[in-house]
PASEBA-1860 file (N, C-alpha, C; in nm, 3 decimals):
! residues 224
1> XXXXXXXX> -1.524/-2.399/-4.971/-1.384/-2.355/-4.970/-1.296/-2.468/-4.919 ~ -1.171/-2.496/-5.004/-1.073/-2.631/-4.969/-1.065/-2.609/-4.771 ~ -0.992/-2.679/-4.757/-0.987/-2.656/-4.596/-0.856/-2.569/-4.612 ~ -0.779/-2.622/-4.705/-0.635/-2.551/-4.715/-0.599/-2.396/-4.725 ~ -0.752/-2.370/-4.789/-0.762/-2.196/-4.787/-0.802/-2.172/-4.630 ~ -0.891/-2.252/-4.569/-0.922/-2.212/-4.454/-0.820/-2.161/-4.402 ~ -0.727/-2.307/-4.346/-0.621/-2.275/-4.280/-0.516/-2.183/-4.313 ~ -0.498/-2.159/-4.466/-0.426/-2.022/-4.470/-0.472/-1.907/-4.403
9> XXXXXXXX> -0.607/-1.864/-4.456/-0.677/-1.752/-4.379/-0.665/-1.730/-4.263 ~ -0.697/-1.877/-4.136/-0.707/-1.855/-4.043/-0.562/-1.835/-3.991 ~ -0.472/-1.854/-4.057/-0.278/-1.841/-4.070/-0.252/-1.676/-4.017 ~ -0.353/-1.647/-4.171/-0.279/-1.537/-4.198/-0.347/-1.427/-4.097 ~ -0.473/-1.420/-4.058/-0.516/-1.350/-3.954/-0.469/-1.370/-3.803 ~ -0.435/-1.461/-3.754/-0.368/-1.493/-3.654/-0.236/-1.461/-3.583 ~ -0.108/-1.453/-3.728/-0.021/-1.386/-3.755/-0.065/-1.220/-3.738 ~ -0.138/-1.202/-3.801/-0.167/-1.060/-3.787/-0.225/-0.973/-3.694
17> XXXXXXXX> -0.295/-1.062/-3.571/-0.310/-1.027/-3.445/-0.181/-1.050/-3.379 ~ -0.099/-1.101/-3.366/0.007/-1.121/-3.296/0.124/-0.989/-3.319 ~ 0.108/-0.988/-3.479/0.219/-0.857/-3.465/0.151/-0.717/-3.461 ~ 0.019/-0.718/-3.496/-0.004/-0.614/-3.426/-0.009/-0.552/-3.288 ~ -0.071/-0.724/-3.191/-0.032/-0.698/-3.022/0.140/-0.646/-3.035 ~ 0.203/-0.698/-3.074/0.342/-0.685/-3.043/0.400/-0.507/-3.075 ~ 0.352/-0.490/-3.184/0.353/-0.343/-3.205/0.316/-0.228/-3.108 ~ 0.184/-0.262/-3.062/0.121/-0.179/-2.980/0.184/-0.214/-2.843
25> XXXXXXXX> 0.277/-0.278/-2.857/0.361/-0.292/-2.682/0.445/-0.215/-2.685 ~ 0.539/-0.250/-2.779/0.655/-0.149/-2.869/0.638/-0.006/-2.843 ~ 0.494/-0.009/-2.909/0.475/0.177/-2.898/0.418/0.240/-2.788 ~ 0.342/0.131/-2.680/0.332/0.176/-2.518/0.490/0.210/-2.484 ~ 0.552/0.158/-2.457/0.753/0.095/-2.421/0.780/0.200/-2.463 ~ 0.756/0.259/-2.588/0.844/0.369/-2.657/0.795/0.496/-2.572 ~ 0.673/0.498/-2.600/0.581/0.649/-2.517/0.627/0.643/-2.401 ~ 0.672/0.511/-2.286/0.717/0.508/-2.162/0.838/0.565/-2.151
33> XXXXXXXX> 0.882/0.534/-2.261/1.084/0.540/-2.245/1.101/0.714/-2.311 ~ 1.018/0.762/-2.373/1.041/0.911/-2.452/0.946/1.012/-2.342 ~ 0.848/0.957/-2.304/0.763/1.037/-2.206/0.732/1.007/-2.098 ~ 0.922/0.955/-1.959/0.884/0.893/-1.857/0.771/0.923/-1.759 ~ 0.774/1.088/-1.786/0.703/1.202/-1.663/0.540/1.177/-1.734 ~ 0.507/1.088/-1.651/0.343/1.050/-1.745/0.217/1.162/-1.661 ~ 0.090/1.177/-1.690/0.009/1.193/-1.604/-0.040/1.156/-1.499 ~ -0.008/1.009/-1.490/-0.051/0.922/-1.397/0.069/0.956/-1.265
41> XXXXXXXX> 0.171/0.944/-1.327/0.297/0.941/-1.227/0.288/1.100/-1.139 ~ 0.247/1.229/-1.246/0.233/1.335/-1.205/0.129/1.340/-1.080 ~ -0.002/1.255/-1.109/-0.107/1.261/-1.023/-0.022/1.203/-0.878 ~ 0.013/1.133/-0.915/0.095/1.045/-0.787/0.153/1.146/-0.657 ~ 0.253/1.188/-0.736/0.340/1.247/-0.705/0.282/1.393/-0.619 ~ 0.211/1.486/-0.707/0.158/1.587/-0.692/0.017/1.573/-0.579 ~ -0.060/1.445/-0.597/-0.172/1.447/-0.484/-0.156/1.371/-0.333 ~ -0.018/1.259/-0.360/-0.015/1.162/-0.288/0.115/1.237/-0.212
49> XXXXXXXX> 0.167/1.253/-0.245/0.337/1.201/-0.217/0.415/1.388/-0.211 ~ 0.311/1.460/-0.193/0.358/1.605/-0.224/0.286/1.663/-0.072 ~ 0.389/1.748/0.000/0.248/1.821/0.122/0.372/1.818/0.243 ~ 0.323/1.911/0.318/0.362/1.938/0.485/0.239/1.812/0.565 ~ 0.307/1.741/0.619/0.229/1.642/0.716/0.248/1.657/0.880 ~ 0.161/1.632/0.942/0.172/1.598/1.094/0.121/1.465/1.119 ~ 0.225/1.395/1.260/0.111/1.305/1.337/0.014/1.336/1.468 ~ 0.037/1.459/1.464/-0.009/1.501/1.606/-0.150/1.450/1.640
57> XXXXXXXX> -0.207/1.417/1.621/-0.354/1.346/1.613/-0.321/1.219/1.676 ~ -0.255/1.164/1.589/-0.184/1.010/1.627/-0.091/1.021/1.805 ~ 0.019/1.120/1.810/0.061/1.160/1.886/0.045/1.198/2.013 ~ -0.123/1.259/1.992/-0.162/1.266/2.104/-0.262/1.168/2.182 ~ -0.331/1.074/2.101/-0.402/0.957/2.156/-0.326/0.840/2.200 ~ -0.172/0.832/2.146/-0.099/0.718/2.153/-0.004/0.780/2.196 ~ 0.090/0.702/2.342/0.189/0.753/2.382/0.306/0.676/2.313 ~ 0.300/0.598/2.235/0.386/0.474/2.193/0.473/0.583/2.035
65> XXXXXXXX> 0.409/0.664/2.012/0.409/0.751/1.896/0.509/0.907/1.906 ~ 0.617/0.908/1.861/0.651/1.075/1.869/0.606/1.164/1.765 ~ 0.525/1.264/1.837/0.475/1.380/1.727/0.601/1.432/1.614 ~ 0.606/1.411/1.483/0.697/1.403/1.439/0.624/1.504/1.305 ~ 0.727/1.562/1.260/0.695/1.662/1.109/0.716/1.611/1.029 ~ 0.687/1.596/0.858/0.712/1.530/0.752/0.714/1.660/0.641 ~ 0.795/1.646/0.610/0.763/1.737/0.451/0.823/1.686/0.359 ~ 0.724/1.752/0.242/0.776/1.637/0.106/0.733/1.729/0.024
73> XXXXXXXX> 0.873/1.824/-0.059/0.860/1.874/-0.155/0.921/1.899/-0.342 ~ 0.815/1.882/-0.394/0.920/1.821/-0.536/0.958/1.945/-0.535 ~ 1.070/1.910/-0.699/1.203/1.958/-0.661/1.241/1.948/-0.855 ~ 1.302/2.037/-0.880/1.352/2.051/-1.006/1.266/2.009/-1.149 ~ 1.188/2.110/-1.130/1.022/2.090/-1.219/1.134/2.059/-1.384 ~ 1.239/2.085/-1.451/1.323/2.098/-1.553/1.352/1.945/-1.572 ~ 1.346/1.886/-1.509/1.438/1.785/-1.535/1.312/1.654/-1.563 ~ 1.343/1.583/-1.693/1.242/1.479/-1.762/1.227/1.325/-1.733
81> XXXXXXXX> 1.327/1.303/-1.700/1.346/1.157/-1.646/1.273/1.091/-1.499 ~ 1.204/1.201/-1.450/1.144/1.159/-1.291/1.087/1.216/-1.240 ~ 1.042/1.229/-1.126/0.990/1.327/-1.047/1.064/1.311/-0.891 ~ 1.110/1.464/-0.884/1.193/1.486/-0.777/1.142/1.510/-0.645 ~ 1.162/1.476/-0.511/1.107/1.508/-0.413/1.202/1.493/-0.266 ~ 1.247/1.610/-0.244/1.297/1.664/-0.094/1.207/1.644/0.016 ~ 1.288/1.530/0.086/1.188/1.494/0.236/1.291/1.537/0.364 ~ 1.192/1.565/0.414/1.246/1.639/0.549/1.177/1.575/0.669
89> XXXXXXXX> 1.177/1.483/0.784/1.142/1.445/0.834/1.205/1.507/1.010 ~ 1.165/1.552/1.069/1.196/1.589/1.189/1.119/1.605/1.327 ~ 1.154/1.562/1.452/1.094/1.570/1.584/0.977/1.697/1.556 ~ 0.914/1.743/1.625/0.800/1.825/1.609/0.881/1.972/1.757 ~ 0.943/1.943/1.801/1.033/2.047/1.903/1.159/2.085/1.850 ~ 1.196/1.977/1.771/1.315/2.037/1.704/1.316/1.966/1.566 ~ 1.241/2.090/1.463/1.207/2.135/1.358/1.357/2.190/1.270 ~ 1.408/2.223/1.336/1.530/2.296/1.323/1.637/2.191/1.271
97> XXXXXXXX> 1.656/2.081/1.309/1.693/1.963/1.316/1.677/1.858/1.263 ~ 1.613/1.799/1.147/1.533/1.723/1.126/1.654/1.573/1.097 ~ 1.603/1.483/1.169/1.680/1.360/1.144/1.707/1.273/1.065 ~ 1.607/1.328/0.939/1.591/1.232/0.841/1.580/1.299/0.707 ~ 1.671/1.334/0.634/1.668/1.430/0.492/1.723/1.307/0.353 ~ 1.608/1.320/0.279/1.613/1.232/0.161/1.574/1.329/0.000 ~ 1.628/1.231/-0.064/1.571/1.299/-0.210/1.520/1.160/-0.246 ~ 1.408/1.179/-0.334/1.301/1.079/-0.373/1.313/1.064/-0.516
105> XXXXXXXX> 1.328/1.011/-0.566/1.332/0.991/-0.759/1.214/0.879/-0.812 ~ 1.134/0.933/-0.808/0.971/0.845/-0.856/0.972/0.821/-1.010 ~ 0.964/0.708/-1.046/0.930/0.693/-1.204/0.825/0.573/-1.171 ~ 0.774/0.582/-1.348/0.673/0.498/-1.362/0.696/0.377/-1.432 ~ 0.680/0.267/-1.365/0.710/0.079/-1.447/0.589/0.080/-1.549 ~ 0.481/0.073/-1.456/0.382/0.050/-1.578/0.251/0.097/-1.505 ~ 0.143/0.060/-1.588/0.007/0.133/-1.541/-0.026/0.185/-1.410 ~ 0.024/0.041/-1.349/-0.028/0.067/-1.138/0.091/0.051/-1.042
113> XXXXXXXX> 0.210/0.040/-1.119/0.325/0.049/-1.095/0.425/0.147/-1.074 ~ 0.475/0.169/-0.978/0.583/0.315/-0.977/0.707/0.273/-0.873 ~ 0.809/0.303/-0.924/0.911/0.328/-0.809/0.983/0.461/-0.759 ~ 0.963/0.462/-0.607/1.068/0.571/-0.560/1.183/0.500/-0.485 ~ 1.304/0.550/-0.592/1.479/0.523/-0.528/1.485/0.623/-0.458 ~ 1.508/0.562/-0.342/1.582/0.673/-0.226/1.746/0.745/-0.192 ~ 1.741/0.860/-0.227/1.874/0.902/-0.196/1.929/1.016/-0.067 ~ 2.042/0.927/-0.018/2.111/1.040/0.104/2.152/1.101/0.052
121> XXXXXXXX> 2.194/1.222/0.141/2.258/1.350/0.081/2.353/1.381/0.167 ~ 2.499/1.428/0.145/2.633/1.433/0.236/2.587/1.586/0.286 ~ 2.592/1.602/0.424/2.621/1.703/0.500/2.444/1.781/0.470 ~ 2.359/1.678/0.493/2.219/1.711/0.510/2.146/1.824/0.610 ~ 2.220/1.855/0.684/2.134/1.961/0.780/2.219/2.113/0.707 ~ 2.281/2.077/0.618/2.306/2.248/0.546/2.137/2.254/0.452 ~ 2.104/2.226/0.448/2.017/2.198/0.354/1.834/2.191/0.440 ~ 1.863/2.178/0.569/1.746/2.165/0.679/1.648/2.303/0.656
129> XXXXXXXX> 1.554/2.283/0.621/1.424/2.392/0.599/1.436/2.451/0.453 ~ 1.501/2.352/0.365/1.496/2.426/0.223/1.341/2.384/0.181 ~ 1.286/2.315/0.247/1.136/2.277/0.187/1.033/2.445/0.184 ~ 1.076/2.503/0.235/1.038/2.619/0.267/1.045/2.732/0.093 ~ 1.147/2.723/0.036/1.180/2.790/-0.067/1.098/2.766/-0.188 ~ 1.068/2.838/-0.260/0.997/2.791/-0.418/1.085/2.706/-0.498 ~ 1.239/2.757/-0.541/1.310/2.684/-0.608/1.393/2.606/-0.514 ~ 1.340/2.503/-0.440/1.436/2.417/-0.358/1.533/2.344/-0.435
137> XXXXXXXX> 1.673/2.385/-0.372/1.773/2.313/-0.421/1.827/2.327/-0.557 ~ 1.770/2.412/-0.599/1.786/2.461/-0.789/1.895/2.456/-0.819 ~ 1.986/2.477/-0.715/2.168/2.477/-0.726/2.232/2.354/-0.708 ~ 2.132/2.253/-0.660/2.225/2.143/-0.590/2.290/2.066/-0.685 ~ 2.450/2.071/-0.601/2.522/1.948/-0.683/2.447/1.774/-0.692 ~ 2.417/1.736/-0.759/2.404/1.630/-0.725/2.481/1.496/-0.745 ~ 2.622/1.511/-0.753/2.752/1.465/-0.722/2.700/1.475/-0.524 ~ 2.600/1.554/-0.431/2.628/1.515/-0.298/2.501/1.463/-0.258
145> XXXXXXXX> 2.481/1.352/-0.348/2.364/1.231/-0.319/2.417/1.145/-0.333 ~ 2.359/1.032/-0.275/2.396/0.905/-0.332/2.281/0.806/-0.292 ~ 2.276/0.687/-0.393/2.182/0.589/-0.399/2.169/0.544/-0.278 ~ 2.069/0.515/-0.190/2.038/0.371/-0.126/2.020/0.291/-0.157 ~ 2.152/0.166/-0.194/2.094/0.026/-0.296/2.012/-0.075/-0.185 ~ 1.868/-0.110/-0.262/1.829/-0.187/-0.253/1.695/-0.117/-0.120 ~ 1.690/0.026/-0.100/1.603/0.072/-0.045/1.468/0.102/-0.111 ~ 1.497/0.142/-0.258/1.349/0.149/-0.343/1.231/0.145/-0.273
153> XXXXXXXX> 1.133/0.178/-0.283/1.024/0.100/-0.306/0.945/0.108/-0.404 ~ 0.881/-0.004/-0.391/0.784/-0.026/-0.484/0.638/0.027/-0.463 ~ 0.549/0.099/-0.536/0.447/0.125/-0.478/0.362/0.062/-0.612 ~ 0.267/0.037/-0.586/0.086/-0.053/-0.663/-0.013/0.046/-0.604 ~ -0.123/0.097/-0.723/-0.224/0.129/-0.722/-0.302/0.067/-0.715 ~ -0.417/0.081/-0.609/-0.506/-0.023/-0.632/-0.648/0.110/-0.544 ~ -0.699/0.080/-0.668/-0.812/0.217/-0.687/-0.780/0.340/-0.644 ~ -0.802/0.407/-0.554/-0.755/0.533/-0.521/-0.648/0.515/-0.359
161> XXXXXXXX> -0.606/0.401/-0.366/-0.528/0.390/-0.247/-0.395/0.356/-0.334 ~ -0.234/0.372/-0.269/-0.145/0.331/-0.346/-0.059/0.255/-0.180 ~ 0.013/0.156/-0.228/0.054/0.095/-0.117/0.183/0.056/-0.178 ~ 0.312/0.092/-0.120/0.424/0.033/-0.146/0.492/-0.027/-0.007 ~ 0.630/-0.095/-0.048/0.736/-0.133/0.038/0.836/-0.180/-0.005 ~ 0.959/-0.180/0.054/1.061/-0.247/0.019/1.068/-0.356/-0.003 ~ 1.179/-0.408/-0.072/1.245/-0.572/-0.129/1.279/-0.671/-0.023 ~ 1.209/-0.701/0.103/1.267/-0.792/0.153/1.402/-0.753/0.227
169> XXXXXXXX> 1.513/-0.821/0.246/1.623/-0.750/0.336/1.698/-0.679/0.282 ~ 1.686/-0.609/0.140/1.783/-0.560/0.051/1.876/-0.451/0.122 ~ 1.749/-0.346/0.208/1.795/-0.272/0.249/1.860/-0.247/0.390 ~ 1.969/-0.210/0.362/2.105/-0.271/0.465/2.077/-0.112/0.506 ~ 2.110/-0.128/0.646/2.111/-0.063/0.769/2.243/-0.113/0.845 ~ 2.265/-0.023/0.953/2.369/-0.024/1.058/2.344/0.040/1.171 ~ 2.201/0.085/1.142/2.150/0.174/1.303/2.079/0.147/1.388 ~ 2.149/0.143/1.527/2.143/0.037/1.691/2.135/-0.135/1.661
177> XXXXXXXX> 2.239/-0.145/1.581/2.277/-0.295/1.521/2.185/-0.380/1.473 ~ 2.100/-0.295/1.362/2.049/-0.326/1.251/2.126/-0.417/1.146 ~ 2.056/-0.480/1.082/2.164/-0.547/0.948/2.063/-0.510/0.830 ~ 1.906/-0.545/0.833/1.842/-0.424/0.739/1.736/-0.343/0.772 ~ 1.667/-0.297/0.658/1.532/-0.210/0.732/1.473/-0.237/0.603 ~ 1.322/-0.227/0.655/1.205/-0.259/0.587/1.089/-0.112/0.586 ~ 1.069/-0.127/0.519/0.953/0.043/0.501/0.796/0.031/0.410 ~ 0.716/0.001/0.485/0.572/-0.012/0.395/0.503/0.109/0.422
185> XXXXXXXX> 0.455/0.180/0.290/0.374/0.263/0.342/0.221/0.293/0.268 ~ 0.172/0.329/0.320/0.013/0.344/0.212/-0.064/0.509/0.225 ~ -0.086/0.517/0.094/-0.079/0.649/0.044/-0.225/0.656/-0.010 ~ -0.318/0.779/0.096/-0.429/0.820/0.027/-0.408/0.998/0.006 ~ -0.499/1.025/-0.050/-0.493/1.194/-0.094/-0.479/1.288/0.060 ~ -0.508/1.249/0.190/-0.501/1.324/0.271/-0.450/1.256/0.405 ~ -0.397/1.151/0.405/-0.283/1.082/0.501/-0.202/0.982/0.457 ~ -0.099/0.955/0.493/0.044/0.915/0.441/0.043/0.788/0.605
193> XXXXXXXX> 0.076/0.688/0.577/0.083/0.573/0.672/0.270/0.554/0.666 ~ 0.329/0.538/0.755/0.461/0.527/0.688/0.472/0.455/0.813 ~ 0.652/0.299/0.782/0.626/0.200/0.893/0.749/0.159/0.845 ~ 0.843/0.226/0.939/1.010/0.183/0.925/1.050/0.124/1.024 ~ 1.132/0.021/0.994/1.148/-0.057/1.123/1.315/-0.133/1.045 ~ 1.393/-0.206/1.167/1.526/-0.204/1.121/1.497/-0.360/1.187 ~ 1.593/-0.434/1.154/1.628/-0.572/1.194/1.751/-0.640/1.174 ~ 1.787/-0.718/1.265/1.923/-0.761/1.313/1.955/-0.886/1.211
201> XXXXXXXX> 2.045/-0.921/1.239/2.101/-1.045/1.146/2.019/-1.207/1.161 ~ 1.920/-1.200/1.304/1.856/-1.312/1.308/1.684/-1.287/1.286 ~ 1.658/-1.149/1.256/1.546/-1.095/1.248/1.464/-1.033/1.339 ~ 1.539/-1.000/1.411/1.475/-0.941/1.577/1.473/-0.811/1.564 ~ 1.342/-0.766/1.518/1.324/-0.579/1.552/1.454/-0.554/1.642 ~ 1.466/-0.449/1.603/1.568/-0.346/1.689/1.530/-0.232/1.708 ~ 1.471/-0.150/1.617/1.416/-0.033/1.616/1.307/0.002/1.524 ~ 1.223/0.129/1.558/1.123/0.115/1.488/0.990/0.112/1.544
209> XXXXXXXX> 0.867/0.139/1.510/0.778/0.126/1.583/0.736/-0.019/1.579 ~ 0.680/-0.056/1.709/0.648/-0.212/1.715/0.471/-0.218/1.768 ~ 0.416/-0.104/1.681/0.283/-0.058/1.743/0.192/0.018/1.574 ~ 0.275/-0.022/1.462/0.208/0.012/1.338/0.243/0.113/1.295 ~ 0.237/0.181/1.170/0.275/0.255/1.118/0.238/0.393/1.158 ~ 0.317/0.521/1.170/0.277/0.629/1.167/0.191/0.695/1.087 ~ 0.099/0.782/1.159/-0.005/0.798/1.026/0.021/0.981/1.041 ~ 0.079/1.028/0.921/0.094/1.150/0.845/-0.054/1.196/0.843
217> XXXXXXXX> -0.104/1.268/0.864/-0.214/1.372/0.826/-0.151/1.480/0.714 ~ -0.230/1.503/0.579/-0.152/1.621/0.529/-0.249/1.778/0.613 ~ -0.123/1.855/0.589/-0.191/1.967/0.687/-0.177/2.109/0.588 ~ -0.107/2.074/0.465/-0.085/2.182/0.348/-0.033/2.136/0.256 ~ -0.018/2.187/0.143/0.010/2.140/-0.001/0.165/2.250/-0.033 ~ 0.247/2.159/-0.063/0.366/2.177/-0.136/0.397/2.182/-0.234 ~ 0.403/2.281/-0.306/0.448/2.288/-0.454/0.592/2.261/-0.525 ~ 0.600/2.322/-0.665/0.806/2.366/-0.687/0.783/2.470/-0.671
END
């Protein structure tokens, strides 16, 4: 065979691996972008990132630690673009109170990839123990959220452990003269590691634990 047929052949097959890779990206991208709410993201969400937590374990071996409550419950099973999740974070004496109320918006980047954008909510303690309800929040305006830019995180799978954290100083703070805050946390099926800490304009902790991350025990499962 001339060489000239070779090199066509080997042309024309070469070409034809290329647009077929390119296709089959296309139509991953497309299935991502038409079917954000994947299985994978569901598993996430539903085994990792879903549940009533305690540290009391932690709390009571370490005095450096406040026994603190966590709840984390999704939230508006209707809606296709994400997966929703109401966090309630509060002292363990005053439950009633909780100091820290977020909405969570989890989507999926790619295979081992996921992000949750974090959002405040205006006039948050009307809203204190809705984790409690089946249809939490089913009514809520959500005109009374708003973004935390640059709080995200990023979370990576890596086998049955998932480990995220924030962007570096993106996330701007102002609390006990903070300039940002940083948040890593690592996520197995039955404890939640979480590690918020705030820092000043020259990088000097300000607040925050300076003794490792809190470790969540889950103590029950949260549904919608």
């Amino acid at each position: 065979m001339p060489v000239k047929n070779i090199k066509n052949k080997l042309y024309f097959y070469i070409m034809k691996y290329i647009i077929s890779t390119i296709f089959l990206i296309l139509t991953i991208n497309h299935i991502f972008a038409q079917n954000p709410i994947s299985k994978e993201l569901n598993f996430l969400v539903d085994n990792y990132m879903s549940g009533s937590f305690s540290n009391d374990a932690q709390a009571k071996a370490d005095t450096n630690f406040f026994h603190i409550s966590l709840r984390m419950k999704p939230i508006w099973k209707n809606k296709t673009d994400a997966r929703y999740i109401y966090v309630e974070q509060a002292m363990y004496e005053k439950q009633e109170k909780p100091y820290r109320q977020r909405i969570y918006k989890v989507t999926q980047i790619n295979d081992t990839t996921f992000l949750s954008e974090i959002y405040s909510i205006n006039n948050p303690l009307k809203y204190a123990g809705v984790w409690k309800l089946k249809d939490a929040l089913v009514d809520f305006n959500t005109d009374s959220m708003y973004t935390r830019i640059g709080c995200g995180v990023t979370i990576l799978k890596k086998g049955k452990t998932y480990f995220g954290s924030t962007d570096g100083n993106k996330c701007t703070s102002e609390l006990r003269g903070a300039t940002y805050a940083t948040t890593e946390v690592t996520l197995y099926p039955k404890m939640l590691i979480s590690w918020d800490r705030g820092y000043d304009a020259k990088g000097t902790q300000v607040w925050g634990s300076e003794h490792g991350g809190y470790r969540f025990e889950k103590k029950g499962k949260l549904k919608y």
